[in-house]
Kinemage of the C-alpha trace (Angstrom):
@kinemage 1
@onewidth
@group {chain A} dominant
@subgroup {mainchain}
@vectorlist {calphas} color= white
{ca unk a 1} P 0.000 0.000 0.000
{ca unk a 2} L 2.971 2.565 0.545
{ca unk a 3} L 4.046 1.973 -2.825
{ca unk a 4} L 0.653 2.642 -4.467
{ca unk a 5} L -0.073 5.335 -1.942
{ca unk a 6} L 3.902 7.152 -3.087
{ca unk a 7} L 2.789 6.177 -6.626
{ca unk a 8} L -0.312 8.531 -6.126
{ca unk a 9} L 1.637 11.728 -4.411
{ca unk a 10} L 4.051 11.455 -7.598
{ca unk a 11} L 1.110 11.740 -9.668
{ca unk a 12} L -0.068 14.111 -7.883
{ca unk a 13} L 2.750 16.406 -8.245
{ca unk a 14} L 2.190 18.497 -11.165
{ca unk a 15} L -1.243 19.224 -10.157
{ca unk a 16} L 0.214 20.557 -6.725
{ca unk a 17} L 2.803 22.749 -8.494
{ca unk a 18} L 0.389 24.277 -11.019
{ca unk a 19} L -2.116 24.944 -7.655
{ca unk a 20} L 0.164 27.010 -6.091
{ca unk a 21} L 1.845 28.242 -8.992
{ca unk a 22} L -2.127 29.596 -9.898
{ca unk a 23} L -2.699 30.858 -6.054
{ca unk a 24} L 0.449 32.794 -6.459
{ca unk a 25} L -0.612 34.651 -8.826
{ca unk a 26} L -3.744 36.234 -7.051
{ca unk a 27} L -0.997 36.108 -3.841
{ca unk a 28} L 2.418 36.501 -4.448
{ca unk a 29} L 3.091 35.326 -0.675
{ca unk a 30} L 2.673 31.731 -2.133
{ca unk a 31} L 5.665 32.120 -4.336
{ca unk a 32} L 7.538 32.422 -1.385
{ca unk a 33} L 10.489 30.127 -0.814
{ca unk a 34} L 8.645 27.636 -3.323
{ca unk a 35} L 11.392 25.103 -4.134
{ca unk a 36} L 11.070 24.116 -0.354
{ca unk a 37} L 6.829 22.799 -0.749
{ca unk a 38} L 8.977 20.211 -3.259
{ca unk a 39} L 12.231 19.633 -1.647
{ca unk a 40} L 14.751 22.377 -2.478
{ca unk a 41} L 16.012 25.359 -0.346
{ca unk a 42} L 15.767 24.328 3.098
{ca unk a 43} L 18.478 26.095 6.030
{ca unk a 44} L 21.107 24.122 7.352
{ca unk a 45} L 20.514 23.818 11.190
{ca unk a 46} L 22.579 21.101 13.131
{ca unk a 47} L 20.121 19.651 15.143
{ca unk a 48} L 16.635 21.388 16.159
{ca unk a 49} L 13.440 20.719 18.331
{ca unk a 50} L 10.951 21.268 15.413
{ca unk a 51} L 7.191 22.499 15.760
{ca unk a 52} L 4.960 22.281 12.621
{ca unk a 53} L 1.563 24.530 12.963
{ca unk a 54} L 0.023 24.343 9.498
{ca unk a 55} L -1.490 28.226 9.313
{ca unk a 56} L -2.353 30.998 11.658
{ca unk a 57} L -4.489 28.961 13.887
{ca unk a 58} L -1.989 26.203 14.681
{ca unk a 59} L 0.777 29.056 15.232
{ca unk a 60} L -1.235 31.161 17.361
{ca unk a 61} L -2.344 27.729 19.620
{ca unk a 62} L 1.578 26.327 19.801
{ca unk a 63} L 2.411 29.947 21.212
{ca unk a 64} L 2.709 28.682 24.838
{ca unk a 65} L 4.368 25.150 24.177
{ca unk a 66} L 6.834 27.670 21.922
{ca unk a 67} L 7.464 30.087 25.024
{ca unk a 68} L 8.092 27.073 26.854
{ca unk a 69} L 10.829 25.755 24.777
{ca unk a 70} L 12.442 29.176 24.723
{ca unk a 71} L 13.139 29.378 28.052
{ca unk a 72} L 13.497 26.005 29.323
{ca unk a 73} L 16.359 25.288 26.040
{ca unk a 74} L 17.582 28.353 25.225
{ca unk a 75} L 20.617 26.929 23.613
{ca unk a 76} L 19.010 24.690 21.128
{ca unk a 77} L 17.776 25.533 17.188
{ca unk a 78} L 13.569 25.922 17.164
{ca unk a 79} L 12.414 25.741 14.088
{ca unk a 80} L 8.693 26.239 13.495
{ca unk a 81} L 7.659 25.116 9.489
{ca unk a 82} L 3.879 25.879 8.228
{ca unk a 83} L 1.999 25.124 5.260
{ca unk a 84} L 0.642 29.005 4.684
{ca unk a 85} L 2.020 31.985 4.012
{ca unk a 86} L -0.319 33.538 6.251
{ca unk a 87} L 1.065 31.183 9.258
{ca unk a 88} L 4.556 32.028 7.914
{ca unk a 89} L 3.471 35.847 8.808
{ca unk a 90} L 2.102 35.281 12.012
{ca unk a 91} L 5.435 33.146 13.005
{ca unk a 92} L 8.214 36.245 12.270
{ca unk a 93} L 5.158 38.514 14.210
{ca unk a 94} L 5.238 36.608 17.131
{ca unk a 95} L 9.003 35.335 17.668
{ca unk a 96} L 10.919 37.444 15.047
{ca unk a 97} L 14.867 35.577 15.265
{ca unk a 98} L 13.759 33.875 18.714
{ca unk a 99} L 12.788 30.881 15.969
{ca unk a 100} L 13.761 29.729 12.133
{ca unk a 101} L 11.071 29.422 9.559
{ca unk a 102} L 10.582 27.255 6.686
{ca unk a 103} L 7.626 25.670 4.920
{ca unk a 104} L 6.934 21.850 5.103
{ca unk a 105} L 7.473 19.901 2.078
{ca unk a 106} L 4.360 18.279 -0.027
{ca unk a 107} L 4.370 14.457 1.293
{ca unk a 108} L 7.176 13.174 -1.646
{ca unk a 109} L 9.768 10.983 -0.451
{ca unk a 110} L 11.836 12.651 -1.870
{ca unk a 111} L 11.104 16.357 -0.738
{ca unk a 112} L 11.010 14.419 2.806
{ca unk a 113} L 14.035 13.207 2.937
{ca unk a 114} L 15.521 16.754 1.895
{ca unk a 115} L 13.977 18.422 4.820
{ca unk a 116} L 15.187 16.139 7.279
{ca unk a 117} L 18.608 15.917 5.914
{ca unk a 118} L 18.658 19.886 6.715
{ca unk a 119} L 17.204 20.378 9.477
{ca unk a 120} L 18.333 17.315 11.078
{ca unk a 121} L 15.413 17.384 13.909
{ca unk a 122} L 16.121 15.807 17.564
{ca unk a 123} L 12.818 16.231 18.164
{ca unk a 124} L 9.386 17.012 16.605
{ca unk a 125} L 6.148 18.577 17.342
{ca unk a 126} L 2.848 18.348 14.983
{ca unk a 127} L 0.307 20.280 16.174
{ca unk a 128} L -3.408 18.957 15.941
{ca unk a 129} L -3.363 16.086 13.582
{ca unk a 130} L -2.549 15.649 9.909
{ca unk a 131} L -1.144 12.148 9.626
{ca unk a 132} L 0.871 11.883 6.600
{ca unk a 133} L 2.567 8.424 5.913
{ca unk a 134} L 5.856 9.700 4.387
{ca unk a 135} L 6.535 12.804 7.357
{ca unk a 136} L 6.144 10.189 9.973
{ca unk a 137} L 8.321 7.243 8.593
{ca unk a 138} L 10.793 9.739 8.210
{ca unk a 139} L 10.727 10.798 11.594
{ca unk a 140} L 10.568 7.074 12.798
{ca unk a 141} L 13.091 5.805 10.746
{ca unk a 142} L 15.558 8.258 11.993
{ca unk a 143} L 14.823 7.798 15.710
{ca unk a 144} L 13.253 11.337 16.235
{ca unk a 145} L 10.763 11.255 19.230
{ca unk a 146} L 7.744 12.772 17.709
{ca unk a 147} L 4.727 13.803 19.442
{ca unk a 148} L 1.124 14.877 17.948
{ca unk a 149} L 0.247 17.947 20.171
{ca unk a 150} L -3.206 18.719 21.045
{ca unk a 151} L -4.349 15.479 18.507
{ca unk a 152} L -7.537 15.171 16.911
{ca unk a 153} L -9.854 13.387 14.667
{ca unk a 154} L -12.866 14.237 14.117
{ca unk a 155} L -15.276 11.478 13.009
{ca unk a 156} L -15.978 12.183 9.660
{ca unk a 157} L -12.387 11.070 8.966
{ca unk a 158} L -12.257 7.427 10.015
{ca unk a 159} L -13.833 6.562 7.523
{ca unk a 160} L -11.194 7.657 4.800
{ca unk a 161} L -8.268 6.255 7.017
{ca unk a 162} L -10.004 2.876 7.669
{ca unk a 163} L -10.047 2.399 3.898
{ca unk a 164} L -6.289 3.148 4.174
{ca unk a 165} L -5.679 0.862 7.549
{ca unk a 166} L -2.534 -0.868 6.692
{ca unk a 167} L -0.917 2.438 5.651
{ca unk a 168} L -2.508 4.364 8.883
{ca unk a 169} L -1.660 0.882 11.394
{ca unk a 170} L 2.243 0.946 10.078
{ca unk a 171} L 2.608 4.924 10.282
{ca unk a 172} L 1.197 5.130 13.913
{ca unk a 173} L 3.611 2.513 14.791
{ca unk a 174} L 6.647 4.280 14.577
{ca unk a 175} L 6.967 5.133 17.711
{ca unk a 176} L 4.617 8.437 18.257
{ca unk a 177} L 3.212 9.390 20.986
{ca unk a 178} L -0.399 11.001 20.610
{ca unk a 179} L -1.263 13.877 23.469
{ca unk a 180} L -4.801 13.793 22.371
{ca unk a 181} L -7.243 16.773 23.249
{ca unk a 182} L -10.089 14.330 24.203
{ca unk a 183} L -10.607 10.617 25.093
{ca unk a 184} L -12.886 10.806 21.961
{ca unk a 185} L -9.970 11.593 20.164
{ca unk a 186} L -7.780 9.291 21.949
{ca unk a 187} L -10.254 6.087 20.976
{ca unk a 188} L -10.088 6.872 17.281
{ca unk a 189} L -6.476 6.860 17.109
{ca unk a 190} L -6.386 3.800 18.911
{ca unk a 191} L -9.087 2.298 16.507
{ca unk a 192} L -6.666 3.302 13.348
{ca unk a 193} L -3.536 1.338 15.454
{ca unk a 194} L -2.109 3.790 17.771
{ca unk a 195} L -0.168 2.299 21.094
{ca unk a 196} L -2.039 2.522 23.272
{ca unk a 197} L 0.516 2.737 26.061
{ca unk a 198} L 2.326 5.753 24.000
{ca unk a 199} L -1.720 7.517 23.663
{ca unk a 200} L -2.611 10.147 26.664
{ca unk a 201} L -5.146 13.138 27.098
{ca unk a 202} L -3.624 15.798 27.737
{ca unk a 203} L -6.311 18.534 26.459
{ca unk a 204} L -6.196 21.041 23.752
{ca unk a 205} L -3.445 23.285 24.499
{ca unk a 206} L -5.249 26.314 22.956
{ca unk a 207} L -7.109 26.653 26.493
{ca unk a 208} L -3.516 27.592 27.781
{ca unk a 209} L -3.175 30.699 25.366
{ca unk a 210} L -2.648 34.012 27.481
{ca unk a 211} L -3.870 36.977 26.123
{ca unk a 212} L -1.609 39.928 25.666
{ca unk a 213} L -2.500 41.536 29.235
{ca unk a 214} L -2.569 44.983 27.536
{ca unk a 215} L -4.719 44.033 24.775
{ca unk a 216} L -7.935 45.165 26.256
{ca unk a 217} L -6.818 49.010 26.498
{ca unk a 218} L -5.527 48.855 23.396
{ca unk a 219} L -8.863 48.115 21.653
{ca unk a 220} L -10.147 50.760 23.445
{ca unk a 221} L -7.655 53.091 22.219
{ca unk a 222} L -8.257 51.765 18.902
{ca unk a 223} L -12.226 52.068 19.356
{ca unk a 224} L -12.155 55.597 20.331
{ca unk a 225} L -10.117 56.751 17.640
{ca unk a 226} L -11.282 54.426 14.492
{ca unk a 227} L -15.214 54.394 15.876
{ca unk a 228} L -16.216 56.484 18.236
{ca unk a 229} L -18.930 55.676 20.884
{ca unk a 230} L -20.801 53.675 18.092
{ca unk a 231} L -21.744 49.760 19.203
{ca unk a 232} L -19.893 47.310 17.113
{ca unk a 233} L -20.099 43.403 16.213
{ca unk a 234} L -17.255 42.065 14.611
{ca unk a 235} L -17.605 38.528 12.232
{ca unk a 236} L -14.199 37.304 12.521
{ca unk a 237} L -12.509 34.668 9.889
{ca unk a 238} L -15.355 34.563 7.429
{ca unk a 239} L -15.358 32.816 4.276
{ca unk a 240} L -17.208 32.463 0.804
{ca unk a 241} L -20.934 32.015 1.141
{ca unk a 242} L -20.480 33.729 4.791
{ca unk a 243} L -19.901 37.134 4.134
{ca unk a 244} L -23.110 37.236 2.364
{ca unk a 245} L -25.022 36.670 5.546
{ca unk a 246} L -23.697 38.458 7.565
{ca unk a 247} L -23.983 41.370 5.385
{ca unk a 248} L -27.912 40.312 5.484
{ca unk a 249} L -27.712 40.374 8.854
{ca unk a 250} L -26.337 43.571 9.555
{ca unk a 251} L -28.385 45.415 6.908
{ca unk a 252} L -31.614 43.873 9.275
{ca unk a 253} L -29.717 45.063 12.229
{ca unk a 254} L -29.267 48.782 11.129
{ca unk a 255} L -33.101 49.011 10.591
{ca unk a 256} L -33.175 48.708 14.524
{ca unk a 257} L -29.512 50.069 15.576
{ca unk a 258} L -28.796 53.037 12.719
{ca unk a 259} L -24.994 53.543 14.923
{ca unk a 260} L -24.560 50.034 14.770
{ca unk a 261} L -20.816 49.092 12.851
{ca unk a 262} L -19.473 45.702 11.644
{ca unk a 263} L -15.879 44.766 11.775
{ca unk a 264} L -15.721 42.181 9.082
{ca unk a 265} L -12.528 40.156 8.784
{ca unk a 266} L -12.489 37.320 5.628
{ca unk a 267} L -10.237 34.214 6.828
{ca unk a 268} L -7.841 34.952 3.456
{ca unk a 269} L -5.792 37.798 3.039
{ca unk a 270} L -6.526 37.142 -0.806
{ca unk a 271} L -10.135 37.262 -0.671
{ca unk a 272} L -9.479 41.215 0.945
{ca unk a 273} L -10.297 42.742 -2.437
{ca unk a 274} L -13.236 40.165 -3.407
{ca unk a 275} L -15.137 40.829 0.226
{ca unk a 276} L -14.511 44.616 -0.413
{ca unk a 277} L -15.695 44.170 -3.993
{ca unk a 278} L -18.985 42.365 -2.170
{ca unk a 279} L -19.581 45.100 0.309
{ca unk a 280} L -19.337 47.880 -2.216
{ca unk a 281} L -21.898 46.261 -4.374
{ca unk a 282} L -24.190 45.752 -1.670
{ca unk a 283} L -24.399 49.447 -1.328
{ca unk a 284} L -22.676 49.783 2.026
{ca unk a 285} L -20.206 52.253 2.699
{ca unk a 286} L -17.427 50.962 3.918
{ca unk a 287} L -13.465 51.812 5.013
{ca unk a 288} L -10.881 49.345 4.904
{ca unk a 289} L -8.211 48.786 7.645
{ca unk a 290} L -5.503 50.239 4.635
{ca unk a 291} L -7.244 52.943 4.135
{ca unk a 292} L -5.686 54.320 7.315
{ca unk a 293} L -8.442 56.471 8.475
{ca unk a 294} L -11.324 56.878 10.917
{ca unk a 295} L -14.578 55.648 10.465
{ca unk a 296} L -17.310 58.187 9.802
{ca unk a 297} L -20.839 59.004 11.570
{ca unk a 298} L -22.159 57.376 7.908
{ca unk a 299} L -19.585 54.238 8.080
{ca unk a 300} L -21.605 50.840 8.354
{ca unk a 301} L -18.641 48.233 7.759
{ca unk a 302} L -15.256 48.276 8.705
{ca unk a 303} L -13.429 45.673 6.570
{ca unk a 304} L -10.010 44.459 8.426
{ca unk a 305} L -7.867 43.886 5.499
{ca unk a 306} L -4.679 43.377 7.233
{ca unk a 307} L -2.584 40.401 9.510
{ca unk a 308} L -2.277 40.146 12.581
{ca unk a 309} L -4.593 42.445 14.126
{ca unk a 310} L -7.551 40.561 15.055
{ca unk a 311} L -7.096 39.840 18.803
{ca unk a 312} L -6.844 43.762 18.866
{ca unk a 313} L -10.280 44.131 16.894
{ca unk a 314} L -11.531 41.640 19.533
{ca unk a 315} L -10.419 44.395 22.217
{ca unk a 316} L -12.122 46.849 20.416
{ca unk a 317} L -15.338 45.244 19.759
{ca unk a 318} L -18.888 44.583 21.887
{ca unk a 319} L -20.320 41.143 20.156
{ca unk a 320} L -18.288 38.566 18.556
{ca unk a 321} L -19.295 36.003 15.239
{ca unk a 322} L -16.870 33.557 14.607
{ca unk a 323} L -16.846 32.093 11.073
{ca unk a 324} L -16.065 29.104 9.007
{ca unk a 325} L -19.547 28.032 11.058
{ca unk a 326} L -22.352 29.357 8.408
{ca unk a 327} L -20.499 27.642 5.955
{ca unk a 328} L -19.495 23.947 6.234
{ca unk a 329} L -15.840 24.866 6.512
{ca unk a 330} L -15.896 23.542 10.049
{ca unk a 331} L -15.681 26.690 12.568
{ca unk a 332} L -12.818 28.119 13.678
{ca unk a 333} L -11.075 29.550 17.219
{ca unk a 334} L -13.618 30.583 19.592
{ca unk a 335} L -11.302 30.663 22.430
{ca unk a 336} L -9.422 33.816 21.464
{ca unk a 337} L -12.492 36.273 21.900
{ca unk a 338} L -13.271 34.565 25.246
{ca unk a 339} L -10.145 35.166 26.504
{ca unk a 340} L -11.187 38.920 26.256
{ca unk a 341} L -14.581 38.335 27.431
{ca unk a 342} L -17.056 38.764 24.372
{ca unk a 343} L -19.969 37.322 24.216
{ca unk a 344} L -19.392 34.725 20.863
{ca unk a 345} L -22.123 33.776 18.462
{ca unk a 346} L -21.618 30.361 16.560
{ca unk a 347} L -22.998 28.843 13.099
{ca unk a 348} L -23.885 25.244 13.195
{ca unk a 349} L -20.734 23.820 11.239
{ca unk a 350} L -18.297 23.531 14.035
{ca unk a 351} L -16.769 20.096 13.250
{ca unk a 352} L -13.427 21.005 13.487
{ca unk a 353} L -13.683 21.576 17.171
{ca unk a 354} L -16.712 20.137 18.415
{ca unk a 355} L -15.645 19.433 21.863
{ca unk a 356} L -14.499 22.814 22.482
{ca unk a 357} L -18.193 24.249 20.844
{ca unk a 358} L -19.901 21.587 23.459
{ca unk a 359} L -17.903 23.097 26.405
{ca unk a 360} L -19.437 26.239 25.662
{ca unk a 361} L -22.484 25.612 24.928
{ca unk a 362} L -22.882 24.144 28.304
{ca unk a 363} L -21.769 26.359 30.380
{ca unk a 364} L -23.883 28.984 28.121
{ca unk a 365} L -20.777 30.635 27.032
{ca unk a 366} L -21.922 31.148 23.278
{ca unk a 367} L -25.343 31.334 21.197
{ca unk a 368} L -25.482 29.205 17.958
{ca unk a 369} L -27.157 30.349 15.145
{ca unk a 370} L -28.337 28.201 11.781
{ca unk a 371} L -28.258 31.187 8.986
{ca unk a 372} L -28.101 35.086 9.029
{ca unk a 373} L -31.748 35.636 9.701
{ca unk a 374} L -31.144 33.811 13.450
{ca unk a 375} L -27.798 35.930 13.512
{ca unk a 376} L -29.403 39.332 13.268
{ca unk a 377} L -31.534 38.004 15.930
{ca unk a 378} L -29.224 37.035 18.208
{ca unk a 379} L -26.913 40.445 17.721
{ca unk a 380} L -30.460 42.348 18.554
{ca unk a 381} L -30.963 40.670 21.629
{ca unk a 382} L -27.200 40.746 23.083
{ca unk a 383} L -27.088 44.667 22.141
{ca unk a 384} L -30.882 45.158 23.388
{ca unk a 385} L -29.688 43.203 27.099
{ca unk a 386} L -26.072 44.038 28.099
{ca unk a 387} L -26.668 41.981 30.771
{ca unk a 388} L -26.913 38.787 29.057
{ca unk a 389} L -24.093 39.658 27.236
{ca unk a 390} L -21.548 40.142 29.931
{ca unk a 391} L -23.046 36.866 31.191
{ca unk a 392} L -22.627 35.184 27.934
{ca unk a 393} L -19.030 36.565 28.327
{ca unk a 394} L -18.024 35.573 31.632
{ca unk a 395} L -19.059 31.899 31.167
{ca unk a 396} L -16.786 31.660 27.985
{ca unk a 397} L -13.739 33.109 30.304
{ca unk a 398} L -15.009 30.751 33.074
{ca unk a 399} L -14.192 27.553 30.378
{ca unk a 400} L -10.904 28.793 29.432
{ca unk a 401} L -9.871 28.768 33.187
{ca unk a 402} L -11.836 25.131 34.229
{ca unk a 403} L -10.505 23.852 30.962
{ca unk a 404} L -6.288 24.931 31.529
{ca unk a 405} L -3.668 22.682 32.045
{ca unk a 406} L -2.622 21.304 28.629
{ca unk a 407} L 0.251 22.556 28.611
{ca unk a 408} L 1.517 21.219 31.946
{ca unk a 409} L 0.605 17.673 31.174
{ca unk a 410} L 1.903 18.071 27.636
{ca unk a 411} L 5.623 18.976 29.283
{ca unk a 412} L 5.466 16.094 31.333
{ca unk a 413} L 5.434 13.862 28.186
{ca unk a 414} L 8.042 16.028 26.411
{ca unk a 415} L 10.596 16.955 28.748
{ca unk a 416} L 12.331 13.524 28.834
{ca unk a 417} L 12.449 13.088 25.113
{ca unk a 418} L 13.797 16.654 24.674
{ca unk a 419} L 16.700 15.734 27.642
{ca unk a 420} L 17.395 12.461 26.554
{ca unk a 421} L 16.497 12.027 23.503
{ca unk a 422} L 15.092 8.373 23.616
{ca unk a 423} L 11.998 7.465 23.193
{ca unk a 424} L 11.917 4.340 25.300
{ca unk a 425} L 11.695 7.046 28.649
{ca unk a 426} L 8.128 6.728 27.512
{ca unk a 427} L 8.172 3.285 29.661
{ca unk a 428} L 8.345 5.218 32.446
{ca unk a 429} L 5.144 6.735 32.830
């Protein structure tokens, strides 16, 4: 099955180049350092604990673990590798020289082999869970402790790797041990051939993520000089097919709430000009983060159309929709506007992260909505009772502080691997 399943990625590879040869030209970012997505251009480092976090969301959740390994090895190589440009970004924002950067190959042998050859890992990180046959033999082969942080798999993927089981079974047995975010998780992985003495819980370390403790008067800042005293919503991470209701929505909204202004904030940097494009058509007047100027008494969306700045648009905002969930792109990190105490409002296509969603939803920490008609609703009522909303806000901090500790059980797995480099010390535990 390897050899049919290599066979395929060779196949494959001409379609992959011309994809982001085609991307790159609506986003030049993805021409960026491409001979190393195929195996060519990769730094020299002699010897590294490596951390891969595939885009911005995976970066921004490894930021404690990374903290960690700063202080506690100062003296060795960190190397961080991600898929996207936009995680890339977000890696020289947050650690500038404190880490090295490269992207991770495509899965060819080949390009594989290249990367390890450079970077010569001691040890290695994955955040979440991709599993990818080639990556993982490579690690195994070599004898480099590797450990899936914060693992998942959500259901509707079993499926595809059961019809793959030999592959899966042999890749999970090369030694790796699984820190999975939820005994749900944990069972799956153990269904598709994981040890199960080298399989703990540990949690999903994105509870551990610390807010930047002056964040909340910088939004303010921010709010009085880009808006004013006006109420605003932002819809964070949104995505094709999204924007479109939530444009609805806050058209219905502004019936009721004439002040009110969105902060609207598309997942892709290369869908800025698009979403703009979609406001403008829709007849709402509308400044852009670029344009580099205040909002006006007649502004009704505020289109954030640059990186990095959305935990500061959190700060500076009253209600909070997180996207990817109107769509069926699987929802995306609810735990960042939490941390700052918004109340969060949730589509129903939150499969990537169910058992976060469920945390909230019990502790009625979030309102989920089914379309944009619900989502006006649900705006109108959080803006019409402050109350509720400060309640709705409190109980999402309240599950980021019962739900802590990743982080602490994940270093008690890691620490012996990084100091001695073996991966039998996993027979101690």
């Amino acid at each position: 099955m390897r050899i049919l399943y290599n066979l395929l990625i060779y196949i494959l590879l001409i379609p992959f180049a011309l994809y982001w040869l085609i991307r790159g030209i609506s986003n030049r970012a993805y021409l960026d350092r491409l001979g190393q997505r195929i195996g060519f251009g990769f730094p020299k480092i002699d010897g590294c604990i490596w951390v891969h976090a595939v885009s911005v969301g995976e970066v921004q959740a490894a930021v404690p673990l990374i903290h960690a390994l700063i202080e506690r090895f100062p003296n060795q190589n960190l190397l961080v590798t991600t898929v996207t440009p936009t995680g890339a970004s977000r890696v020289t924002a947050l650690f500038g020289d404190q880490v090295q950067h490269c992207y991770m190959p495509f899965e060819f042998p080949h390009a594989i082999r290249s990367f390890f050859a450079s970077v010569r890992p001691q040890a290695a990180m994955i955040m979440e869970t991709e599993i990818w046959p080639n990556l993982y033999r490579g690690c195994g082969i070599r004898k480099i402790p590797l450990i899936l942080v914060s693992a998942r798999i959500s259901p509707k993927s079993v499926p595809g790797y059961r019809r793959m089981m030999p592959l899966i079974r042999e890749t999970l047995a090369f030694g790796i041990i699984i820190a999975a975010q939820s005994q749900a998780d944990a069972d799956r992985f153990l269904e598709l051939g994981a040890s199960a003495v080298r399989t703990w819980v540990t949690g999903n370390i994105k509870f551990d993520v610390e807010p930047d403790p002056d964040i909340a008067g910088q939004g303010a800042l921010l709010r009085g000089e880009l808006f004013g005293e006006r109420p605003v919503w932002i819809a964070a991470s949104t995505h094709d097919g999204e924007e479109q209701q939530v444009l609805a929505a806050h058209r219905t909204l502004l019936k009721e709430y004439p002040d009110l202004l969105l902060i609207l904030v598309p997942r892709h940097p290369e869908r800025f000009s698009a979403v703009r494009g979609l406001i403008v058509k829709q007849a709402f007047r509308v400044i852009s983060r670029s344009d580099n100027q205040a909002c006006r008494a007649s502004t009704e969306v505020f289109l954030l159309d640059t990186m990095g700045e959305v935990p500061l648009f959190y700060a500076a905002s009253d209600i909070a929709f997180v996207g990817g969930s109107l769509v069926p792109v699987g929802g995306h990190n609810m735990l960042e506007p939490a941390s700052q105490g918004l109340p969060i409002i949730s589509g129903p296509h939150v499969f990537n992260s169910v058992d976060i969603v469920e945390k909230f939803v019990e502790l009625g920490a979030c309102r989920m909505v089914a379309n944009g008609d619900e989502l006006a609703e649900v705006v109108a009522d959080l803006i019409h009772d402050p109350v509720a909303a400060g309640r709705l806000g409190a109980n999402g901090r309240l599950v980021l502080e019962q739900n802590r500790g990743s982080l602490a059980r994940l270093l008690v797995l890691l620490e012996p691997l990084l100091v001695e480099g073996k991966l039998d010390q996993m027979q101690s535990f």
